[in-house]
VOBA-1610 file (N, C-alpha, C; in pm, whole numbers, padded with zeros to 5 digits, always signed):
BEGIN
Unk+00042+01839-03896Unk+00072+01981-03876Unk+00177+01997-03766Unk+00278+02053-03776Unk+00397+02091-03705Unk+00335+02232-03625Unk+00424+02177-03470Unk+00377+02310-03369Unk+00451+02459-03389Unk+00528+02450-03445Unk+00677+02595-03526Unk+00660+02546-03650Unk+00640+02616-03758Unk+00696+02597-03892Unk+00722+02748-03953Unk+00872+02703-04001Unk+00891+02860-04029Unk+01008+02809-04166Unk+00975+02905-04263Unk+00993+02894-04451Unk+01098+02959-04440Unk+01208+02997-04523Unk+01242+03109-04599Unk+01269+03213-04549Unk+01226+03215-04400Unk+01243+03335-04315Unk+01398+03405-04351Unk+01368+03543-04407Unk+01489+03649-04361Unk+01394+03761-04296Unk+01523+03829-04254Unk+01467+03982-04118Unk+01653+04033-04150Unk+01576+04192-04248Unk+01672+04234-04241Unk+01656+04370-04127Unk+01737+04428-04076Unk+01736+04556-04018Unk+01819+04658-04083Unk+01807+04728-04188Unk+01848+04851-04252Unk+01945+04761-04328Unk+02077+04800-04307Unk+02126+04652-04393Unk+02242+04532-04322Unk+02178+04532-04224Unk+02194+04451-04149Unk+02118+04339-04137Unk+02186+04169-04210Unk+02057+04061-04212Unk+02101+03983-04083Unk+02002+04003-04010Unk+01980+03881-03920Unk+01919+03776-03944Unk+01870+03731-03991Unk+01806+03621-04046Unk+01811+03582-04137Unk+01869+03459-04253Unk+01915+03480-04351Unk+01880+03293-04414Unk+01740+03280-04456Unk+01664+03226-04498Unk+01614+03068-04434Unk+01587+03101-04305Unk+01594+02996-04208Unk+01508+02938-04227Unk+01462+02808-04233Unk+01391+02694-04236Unk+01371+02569-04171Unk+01274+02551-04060Unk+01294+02437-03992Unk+01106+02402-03947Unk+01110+02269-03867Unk+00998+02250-03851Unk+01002+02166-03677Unk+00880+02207-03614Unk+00947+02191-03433Unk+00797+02070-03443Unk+00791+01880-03479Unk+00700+01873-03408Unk+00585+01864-03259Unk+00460+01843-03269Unk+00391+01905-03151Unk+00426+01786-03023Unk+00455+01857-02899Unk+00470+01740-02765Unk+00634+01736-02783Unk+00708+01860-02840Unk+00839+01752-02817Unk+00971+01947-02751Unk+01070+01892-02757Unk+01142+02021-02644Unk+01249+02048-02782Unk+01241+02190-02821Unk+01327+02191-02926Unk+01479+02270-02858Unk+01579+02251-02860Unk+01684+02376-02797Unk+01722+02413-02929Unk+01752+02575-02922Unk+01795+02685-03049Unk+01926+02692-02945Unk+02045+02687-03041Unk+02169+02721-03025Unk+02229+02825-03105Unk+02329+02906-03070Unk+02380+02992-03161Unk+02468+03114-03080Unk+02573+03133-03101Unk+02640+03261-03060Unk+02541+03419-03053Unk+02582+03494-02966Unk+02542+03606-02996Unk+02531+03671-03113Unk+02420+03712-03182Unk+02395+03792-03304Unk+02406+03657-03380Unk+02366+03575-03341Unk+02338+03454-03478Unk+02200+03444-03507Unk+02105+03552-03424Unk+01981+03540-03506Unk+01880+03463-03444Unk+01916+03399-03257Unk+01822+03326-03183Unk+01675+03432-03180Unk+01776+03545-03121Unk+01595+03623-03074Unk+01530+03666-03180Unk+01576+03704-03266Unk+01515+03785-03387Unk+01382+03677-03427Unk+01450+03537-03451Unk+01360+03439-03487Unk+01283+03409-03400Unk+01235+03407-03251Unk+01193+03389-03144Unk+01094+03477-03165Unk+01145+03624-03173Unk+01044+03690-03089Unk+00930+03724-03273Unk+00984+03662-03381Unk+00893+03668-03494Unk+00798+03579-03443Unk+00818+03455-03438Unk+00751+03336-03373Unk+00618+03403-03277Unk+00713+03483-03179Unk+00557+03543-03085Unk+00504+03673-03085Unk+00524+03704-03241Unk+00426+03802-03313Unk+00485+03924-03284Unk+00619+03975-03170Unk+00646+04080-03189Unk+00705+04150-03247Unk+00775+04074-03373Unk+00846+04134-03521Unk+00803+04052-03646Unk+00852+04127-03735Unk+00780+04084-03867Unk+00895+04032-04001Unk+00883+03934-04051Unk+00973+03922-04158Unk+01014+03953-04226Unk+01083+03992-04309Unk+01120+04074-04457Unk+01034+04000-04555Unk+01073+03854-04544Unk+01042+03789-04598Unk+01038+03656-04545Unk+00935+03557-04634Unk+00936+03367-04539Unk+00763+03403-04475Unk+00777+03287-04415Unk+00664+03258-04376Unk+00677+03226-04207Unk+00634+03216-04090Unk+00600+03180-03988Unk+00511+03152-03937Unk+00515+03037-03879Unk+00336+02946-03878Unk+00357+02865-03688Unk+00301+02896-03638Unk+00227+02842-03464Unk+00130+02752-03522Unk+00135+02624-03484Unk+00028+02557-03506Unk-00077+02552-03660Unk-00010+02586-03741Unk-00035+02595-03901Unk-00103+02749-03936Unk-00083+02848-03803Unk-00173+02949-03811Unk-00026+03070-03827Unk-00026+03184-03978Unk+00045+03240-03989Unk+00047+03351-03904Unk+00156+03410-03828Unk+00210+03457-03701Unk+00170+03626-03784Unk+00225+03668-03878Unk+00169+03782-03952Unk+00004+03790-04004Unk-00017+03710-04002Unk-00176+03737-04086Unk-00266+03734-03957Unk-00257+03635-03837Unk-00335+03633-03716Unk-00253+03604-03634Unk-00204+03736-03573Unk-00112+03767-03422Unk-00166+03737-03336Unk-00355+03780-03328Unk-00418+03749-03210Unk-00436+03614-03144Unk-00457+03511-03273Unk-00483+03358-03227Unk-00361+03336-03203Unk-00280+03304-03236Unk-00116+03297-03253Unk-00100+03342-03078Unk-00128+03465-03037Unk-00098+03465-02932Unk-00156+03396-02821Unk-00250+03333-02853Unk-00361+03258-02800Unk-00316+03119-02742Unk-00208+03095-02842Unk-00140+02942-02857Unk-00003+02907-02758Unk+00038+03052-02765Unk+00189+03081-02697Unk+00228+03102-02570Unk+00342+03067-02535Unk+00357+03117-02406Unk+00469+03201-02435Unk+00547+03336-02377Unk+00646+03423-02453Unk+00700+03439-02311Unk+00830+03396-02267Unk+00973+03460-02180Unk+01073+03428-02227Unk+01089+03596-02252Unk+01184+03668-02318Unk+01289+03658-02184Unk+01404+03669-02234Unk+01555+03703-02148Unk+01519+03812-02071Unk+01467+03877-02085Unk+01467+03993-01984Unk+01313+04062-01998Unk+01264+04052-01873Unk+01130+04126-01844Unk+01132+04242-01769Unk+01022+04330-01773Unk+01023+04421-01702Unk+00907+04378-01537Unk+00970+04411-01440Unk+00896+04406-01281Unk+00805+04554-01285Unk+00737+04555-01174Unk+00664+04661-01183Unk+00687+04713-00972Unk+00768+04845-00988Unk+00795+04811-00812Unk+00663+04883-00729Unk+00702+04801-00648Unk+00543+04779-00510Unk+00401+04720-00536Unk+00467+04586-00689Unk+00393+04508-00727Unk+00454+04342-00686Unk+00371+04302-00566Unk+00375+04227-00458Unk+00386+04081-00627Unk+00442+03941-00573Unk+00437+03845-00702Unk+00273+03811-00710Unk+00163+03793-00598Unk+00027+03748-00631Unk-00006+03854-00730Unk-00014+03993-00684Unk-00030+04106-00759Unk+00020+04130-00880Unk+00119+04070-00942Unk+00159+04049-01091Unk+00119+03948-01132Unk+00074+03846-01096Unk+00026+03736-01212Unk-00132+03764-01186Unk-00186+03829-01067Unk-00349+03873-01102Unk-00337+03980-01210Unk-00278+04058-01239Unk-00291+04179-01304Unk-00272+04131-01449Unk-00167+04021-01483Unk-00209+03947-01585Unk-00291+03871-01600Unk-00349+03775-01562Unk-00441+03718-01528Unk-00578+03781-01578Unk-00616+03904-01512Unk-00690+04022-01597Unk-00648+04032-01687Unk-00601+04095-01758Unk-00502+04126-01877Unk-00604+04009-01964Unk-00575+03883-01944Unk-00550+03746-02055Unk-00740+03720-02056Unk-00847+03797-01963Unk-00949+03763-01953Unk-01034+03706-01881Unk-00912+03658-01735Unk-00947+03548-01666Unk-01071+03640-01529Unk-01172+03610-01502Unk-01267+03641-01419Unk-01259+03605-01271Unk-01387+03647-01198Unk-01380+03576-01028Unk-01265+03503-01022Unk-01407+03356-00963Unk-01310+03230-00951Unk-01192+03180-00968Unk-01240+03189-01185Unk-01153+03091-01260Unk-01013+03186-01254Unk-01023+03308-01224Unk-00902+03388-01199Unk-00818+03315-01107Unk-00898+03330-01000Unk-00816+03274-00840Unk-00767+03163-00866Unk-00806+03066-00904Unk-00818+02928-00982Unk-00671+02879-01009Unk-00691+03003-01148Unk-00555+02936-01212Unk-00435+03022-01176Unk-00433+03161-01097Unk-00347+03171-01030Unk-00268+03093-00962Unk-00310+03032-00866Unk-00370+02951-00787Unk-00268+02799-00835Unk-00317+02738-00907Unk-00237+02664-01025Unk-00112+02702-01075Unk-00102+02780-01151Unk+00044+02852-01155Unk+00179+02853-00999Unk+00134+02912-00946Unk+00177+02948-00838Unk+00256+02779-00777Unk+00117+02747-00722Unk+00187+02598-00708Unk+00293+02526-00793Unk+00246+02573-00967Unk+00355+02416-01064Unk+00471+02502-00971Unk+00494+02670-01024Unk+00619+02710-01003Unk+00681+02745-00886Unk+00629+02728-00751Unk+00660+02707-00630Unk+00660+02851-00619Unk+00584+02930-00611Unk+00545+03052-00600Unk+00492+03097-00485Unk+00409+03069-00434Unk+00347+03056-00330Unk+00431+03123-00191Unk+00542+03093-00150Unk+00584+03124-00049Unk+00685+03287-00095Unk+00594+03304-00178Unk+00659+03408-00248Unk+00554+03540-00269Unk+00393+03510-00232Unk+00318+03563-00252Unk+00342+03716-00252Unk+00398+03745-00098Unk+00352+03881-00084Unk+00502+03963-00106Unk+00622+03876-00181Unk+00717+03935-00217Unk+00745+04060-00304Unk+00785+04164-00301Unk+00756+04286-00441Unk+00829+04205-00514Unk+00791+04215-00688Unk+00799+04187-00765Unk+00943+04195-00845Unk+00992+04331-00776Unk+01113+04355-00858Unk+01218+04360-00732Unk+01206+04297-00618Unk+01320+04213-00547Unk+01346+04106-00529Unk+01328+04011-00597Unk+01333+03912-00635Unk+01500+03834-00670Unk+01496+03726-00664Unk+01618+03688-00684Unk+01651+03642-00817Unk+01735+03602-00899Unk+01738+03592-01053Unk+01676+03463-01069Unk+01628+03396-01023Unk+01567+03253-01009Unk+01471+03275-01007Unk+01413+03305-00861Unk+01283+03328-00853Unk+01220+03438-00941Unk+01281+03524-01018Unk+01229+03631-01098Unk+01225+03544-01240Unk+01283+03406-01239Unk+01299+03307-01406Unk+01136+03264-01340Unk+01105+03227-01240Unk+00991+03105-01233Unk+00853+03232-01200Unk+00910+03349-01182Unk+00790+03412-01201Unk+00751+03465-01346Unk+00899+03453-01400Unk+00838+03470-01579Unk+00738+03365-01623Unk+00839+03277-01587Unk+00737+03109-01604Unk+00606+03112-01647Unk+00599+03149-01451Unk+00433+03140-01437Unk+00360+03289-01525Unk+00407+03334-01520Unk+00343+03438-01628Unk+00309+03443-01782Unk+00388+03278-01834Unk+00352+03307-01956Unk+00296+03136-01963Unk+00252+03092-01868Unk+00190+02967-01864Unk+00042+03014-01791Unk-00006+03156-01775Unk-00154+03165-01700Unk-00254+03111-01820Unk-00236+03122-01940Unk-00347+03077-02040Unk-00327+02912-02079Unk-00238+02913-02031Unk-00208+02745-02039Unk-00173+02726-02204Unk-00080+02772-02244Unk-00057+02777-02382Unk-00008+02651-02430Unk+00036+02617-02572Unk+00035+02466-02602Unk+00175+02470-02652Unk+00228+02613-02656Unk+00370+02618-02719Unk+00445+02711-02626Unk+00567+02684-02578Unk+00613+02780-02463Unk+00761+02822-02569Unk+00762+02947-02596Unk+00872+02999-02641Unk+01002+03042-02535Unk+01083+03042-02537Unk+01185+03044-02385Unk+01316+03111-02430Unk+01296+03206-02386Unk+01511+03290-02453Unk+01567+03310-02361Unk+01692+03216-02328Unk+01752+03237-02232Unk+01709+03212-02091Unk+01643+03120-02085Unk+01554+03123-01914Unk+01676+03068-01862Unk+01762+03021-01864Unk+01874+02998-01786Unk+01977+03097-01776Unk+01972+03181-01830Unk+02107+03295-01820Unk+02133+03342-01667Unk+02261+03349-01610Unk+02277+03407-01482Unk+02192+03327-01350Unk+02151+03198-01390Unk+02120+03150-01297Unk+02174+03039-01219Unk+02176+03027-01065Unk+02257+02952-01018Unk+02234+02804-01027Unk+02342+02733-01003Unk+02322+02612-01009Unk+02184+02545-00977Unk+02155+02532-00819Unk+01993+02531-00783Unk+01864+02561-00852Unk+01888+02688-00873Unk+01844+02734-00999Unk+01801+02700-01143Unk+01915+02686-01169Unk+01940+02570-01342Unk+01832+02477-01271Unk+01873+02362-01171Unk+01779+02254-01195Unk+01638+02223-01160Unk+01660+02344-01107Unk+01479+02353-01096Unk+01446+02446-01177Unk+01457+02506-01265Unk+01432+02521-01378Unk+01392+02418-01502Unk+01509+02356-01519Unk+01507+02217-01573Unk+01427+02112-01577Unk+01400+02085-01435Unk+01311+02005-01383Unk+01149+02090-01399Unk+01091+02182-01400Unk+00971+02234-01448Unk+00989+02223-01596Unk+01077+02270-01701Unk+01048+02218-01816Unk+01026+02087-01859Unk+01095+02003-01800Unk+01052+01825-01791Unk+00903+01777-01761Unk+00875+01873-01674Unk+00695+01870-01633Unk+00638+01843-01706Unk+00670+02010-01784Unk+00571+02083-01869Unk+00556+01969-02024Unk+00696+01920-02071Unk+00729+01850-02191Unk+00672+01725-02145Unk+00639+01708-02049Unk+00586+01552-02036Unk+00392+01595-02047Unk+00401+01684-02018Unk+00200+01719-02050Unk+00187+01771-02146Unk+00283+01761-02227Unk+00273+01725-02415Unk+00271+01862-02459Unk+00321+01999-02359Unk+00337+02121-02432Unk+00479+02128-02499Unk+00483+02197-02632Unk+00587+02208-02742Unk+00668+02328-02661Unk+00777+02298-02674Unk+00917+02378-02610Unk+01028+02424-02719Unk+01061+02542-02743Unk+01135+02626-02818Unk+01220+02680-02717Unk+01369+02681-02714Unk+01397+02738-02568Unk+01552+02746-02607Unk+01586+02865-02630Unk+01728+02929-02681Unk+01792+02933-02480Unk+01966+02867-02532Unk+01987+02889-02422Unk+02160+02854-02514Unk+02292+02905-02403Unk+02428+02912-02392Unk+02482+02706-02330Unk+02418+02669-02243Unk+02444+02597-02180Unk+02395+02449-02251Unk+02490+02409-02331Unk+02479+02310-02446Unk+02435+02172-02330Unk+02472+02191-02269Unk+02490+02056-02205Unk+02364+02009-02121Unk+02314+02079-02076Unk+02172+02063-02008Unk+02047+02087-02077Unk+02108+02174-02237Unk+01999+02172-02328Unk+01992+02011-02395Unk+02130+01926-02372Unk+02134+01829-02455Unk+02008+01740-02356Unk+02033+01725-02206Unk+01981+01658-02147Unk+01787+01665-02161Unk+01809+01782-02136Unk+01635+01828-02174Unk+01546+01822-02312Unk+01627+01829-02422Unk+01562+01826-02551Unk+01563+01724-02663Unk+01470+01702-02726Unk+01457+01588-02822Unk+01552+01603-02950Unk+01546+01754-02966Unk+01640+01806-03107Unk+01668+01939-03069Unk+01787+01930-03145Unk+01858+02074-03116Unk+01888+02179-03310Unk+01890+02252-03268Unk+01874+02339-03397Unk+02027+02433-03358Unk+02097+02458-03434Unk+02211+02560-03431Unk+02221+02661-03535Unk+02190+02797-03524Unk+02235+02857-03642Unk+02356+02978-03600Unk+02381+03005-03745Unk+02518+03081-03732Unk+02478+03180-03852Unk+02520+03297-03817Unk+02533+03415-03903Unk+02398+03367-04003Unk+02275+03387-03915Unk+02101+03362-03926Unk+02097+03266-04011Unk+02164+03135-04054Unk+02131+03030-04106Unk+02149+02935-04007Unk+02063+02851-04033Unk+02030+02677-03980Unk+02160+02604-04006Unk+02257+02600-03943Unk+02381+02486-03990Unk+02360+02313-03898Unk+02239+02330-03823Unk+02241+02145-03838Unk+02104+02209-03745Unk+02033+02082-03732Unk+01895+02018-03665Unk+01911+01866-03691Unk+01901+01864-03549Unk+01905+01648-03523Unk+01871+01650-03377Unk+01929+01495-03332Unk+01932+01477-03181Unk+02041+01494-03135Unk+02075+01528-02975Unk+02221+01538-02929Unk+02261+01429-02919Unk+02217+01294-02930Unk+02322+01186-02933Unk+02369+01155-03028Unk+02293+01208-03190Unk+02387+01175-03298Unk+02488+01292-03273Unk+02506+01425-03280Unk+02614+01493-03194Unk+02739+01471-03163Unk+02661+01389-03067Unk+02829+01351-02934Unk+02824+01200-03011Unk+02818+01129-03067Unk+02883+01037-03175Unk+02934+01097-03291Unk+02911+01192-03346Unk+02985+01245-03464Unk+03108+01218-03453Unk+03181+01263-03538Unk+03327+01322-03588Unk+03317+01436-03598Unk+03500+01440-03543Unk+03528+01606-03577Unk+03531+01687-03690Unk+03587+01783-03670Unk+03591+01877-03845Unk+03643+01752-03898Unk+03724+01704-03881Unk+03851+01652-04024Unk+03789+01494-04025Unk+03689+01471-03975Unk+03604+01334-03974Unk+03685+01223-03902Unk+03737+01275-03784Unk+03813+01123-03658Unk+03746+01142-03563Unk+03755+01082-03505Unk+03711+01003-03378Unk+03782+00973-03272Unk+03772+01004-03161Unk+03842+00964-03045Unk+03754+00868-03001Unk+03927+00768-02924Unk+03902+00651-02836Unk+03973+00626-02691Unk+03958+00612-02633Unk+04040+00605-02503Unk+04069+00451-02515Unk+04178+00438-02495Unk+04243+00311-02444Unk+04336+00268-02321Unk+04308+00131-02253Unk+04350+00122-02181Unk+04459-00002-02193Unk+04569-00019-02145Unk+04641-00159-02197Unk+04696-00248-02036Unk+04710-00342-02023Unk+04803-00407-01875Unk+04925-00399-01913Unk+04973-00286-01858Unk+05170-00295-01880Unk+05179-00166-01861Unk+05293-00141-01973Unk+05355+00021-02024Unk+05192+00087-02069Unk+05200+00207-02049Unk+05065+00262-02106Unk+05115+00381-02199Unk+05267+00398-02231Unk+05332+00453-02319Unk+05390+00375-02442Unk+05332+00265-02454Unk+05354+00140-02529Unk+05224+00203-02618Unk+05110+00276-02604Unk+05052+00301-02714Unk+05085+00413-02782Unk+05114+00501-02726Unk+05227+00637-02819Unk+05351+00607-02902Unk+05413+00479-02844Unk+05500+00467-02947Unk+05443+00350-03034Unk+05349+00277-03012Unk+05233+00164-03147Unk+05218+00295-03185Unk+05158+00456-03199Unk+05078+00501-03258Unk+05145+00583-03398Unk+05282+00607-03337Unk+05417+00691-03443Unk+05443+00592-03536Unk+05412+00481-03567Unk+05417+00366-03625Unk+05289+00400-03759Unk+05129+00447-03663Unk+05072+00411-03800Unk+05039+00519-03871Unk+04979+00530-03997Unk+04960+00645-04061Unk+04794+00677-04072Unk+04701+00626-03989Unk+04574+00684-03962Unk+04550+00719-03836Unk+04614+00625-03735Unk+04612+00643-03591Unk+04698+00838-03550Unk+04616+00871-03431Unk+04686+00988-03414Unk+04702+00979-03242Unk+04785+00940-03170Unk+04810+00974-03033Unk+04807+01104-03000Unk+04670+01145-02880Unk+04659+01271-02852Unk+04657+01309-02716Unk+04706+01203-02607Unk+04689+01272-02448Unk+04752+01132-02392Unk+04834+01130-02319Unk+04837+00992-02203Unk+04784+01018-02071Unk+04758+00912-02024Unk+04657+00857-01909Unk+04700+00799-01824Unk+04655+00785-01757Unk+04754+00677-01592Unk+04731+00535-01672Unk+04603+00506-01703Unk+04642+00362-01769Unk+04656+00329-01923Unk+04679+00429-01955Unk+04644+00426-02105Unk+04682+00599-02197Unk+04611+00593-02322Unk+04609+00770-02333Unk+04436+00732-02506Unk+04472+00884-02531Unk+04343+00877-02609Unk+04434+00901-02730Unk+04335+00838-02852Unk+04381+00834-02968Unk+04277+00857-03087Unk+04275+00908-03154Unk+04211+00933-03274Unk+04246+00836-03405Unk+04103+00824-03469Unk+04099+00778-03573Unk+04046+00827-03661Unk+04106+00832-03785Unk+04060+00936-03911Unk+03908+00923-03954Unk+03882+00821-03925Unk+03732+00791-03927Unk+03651+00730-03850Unk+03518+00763-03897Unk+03424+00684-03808Unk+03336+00574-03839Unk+03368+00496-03938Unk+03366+00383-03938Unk+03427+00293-03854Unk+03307+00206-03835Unk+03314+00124-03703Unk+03435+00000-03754Unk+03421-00053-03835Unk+03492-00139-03873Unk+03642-00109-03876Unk+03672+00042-03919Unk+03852+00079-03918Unk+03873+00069-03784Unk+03796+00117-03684Unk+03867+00110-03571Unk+03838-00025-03512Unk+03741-00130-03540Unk+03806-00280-03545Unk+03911-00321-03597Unk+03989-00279-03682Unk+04117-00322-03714Unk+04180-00262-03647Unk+04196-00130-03587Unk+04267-00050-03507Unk+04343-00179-03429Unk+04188-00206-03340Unk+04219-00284-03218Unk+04262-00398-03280Unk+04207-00448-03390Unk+04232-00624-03364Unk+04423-00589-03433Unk+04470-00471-03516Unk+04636-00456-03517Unk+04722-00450-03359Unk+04664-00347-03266Unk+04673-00322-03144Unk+04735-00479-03075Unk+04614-00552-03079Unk+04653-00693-02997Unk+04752-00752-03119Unk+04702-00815-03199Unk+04840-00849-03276Unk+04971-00768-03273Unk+04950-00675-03237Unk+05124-00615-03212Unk+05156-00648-03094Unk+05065-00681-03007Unk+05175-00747-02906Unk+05075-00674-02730Unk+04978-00538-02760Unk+04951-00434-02682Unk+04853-00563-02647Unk+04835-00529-02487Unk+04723-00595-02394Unk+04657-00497-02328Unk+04526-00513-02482Unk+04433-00420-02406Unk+04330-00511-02328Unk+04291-00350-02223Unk+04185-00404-02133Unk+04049-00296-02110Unk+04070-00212-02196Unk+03958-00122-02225Unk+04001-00069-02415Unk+03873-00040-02478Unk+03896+00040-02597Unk+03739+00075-02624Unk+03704+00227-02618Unk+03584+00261-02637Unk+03575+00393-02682Unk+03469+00427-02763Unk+03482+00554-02888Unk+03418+00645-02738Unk+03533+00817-02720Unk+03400+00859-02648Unk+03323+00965-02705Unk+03255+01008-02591Unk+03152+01106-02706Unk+03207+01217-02645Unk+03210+01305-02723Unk+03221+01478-02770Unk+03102+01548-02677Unk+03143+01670-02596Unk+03023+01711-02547Unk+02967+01779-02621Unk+02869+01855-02583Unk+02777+01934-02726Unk+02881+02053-02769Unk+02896+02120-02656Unk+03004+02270-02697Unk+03097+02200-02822Unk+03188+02110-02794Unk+03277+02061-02902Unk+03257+01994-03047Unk+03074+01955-03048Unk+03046+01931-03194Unk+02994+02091-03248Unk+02899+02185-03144Unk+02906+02306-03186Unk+03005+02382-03304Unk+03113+02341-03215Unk+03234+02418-03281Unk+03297+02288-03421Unk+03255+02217-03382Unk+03314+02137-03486Unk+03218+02158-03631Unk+03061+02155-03613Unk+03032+02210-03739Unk+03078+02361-03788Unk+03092+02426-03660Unk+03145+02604-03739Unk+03277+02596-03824Unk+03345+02492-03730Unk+03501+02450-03830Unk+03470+02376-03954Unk+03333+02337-04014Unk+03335+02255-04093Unk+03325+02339-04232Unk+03245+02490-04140Unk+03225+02576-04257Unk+03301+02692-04278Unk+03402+02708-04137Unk+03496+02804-04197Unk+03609+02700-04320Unk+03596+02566-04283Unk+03668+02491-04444Unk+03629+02512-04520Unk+03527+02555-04573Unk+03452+02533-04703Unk+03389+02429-04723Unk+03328+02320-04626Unk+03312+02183-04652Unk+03148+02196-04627Unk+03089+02098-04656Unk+02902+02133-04633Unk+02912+02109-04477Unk+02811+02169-04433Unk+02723+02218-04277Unk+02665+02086-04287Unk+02645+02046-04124Unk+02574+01904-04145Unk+02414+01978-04205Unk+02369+01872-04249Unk+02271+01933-04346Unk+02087+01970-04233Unk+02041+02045-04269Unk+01947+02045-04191Unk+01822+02005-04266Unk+01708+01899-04222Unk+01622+01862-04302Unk+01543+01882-04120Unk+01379+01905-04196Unk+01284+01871-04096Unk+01305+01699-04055Unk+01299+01756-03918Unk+01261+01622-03820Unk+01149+01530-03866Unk+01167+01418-03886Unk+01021+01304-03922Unk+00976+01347-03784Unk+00844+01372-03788Unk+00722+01422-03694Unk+00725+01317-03573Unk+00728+01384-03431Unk+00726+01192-03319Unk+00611+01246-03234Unk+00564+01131-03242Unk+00406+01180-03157Unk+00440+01166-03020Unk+00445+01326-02913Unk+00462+01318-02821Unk+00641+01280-02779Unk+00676+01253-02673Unk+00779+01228-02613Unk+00804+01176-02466Unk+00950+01114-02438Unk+00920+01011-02320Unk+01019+01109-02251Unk+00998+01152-02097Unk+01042+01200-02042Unk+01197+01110-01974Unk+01275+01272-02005Unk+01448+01217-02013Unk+01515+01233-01880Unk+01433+01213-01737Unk+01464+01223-01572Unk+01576+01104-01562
//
């Protein structure tokens, strides 16, 4: 049983489709990142997930339990921070997570308890008697946090918990989701910042105009090829390092695209490993003395855009299939 499973999902709004028959599967213990431009349909699908909208159509399932038929258990399972919460003013931070805390059922003790707990994962504490809605954009992310981790949920939904936050910020942020993914809670967590989602998550999901256009890992990603299926290589040679721009006007797959103090970068029409062994082993037989040649990788923003270029061609979207299920996950510090 998968910790997200969601069918067929569309969500239209009057006639406006945001959602436009999405299908994927998140398994349990592992950090999923949702990618996607504005109005591609992150929150719509998010906030179905934590019961506060409803489908047109499709199915949505928490833990094999449908999100429409039982909202209550469903909410039972979840943890929900949304991009933007509401503060409550001359509500001190102890005083907002007790008041939830009540809210969720929690009594005496076991109240104080897991306040108590909270407070500490998210370094809260020296924050106690702070009002709630002066807060800094950080410390107002780790008091969402702790607010939707008081029931100790097994699935933490996350939109945007990085938006507008500072560097410092970002990584202690970062670093509490690493925690949390290492004590085997399932992570859903829409965010702009490709690059630290790559570092933090097992698989990444991208959709565009409310469809799924890829789900994988970020290292198959940043090994891909571009739209037009090449590959960049950086090379380095002992000599002229303009000796490879003019080897490159010579061949008809090679593409010279930047020079370098020792070298420059070059593309190859493909990514087969073996063409660009001949690359090199033509390279030295022509006479070039290399002393570096290595494929590099693409950061996430640039395969992003490279599948959107794949489909403003008309060419297939890398394809999206459910993830084979991985029990648990090894923390990526």
């Amino acid at each position: 049983m998968s910790a997200l499973k969601i069918n067929n999902l569309y969500r239209y709004f009057g006639n406006l489709q945001a959602v436009n028959g999405v299908t994927f599967e998140i398994p349990h213990g592992s950090v999923c990142g949702f990618v996607g431009a504005n109005g591609a349909g992150k929150t719509t699908t998010m906030r179905i997930l934590a019961t506060l909208d409803y489908p047109t159509l499709g199915t949505a399932e928490v833990c094999g339990i449908n999100v429409v038929h039982h909202p209550s258990e469903v909410r039972r399972l979840i943890g929900w921070m949304p991009d933007h919460f509401g503060n409550y003013e001359h509500m001190t931070v102890l005083e907002y997570l007790d008041f939830y805390a009540r809210a969720l059922g929690y009594k005496g003790k076991e109240r104080r308890q897991r306040i108590q707990e909270v407070m500490d994962f998210t370094d809260l504490v020296p924050l106690a008697d702070r009002f709630s809605n002066k807060l800094s954009k950080g410390m107002t992310q780790r008091l969402g946090l702790g607010r939707a981790l008081l029931h100790d949920p097994q699935v933490l939904i996350m939109d945007e918990p990085a938006a507008g936050l500072d560097p410092k910020a970002r990584i202690e942020l970062k670093h509490l989701i690493r925690v949390l993914a290492k004590e085997g809670k399932t992570i859903f967590i829409s965010s702009h910042i490709l690059s630290e989602l790559g570092e933090m998550c097992d698989s990444l999901l991208f959709i565009n105009n409310g469809r799924i256009v890829h789900h994988g890992d970020a290292e198959t990603l940043r090994q891909g090829s571009d739209v037009m299926g090449g590959v960049l290589y950086d090379v380095q040679v002992d000599g002229r390092p303009d000796a490879i721009s003019d080897w490159c006007v010579l061949q008809q797959n090679v593409e010279f695209l930047e020079a370098r103090k020792l070298g420059g970068r070059i593309r190859i029409d493909t990514e087969d490993p073996a063409k660009a062994a001949d690359v090199l082993a033509r390279m030295v037989k022509d006479g070039l003395r290399i002393t570096e040649f290595h494929r590099e990788q693409r950061n996430l923003e640039d395969a992003f855009i490279d599948i959107l270029g794949r489909l403003d061609a008309g060419q297939p979207a890398v394809a999206p299939p459910p993830l084979p299920v991985v029990e648990g996950r090894e923390d990526k510090a």
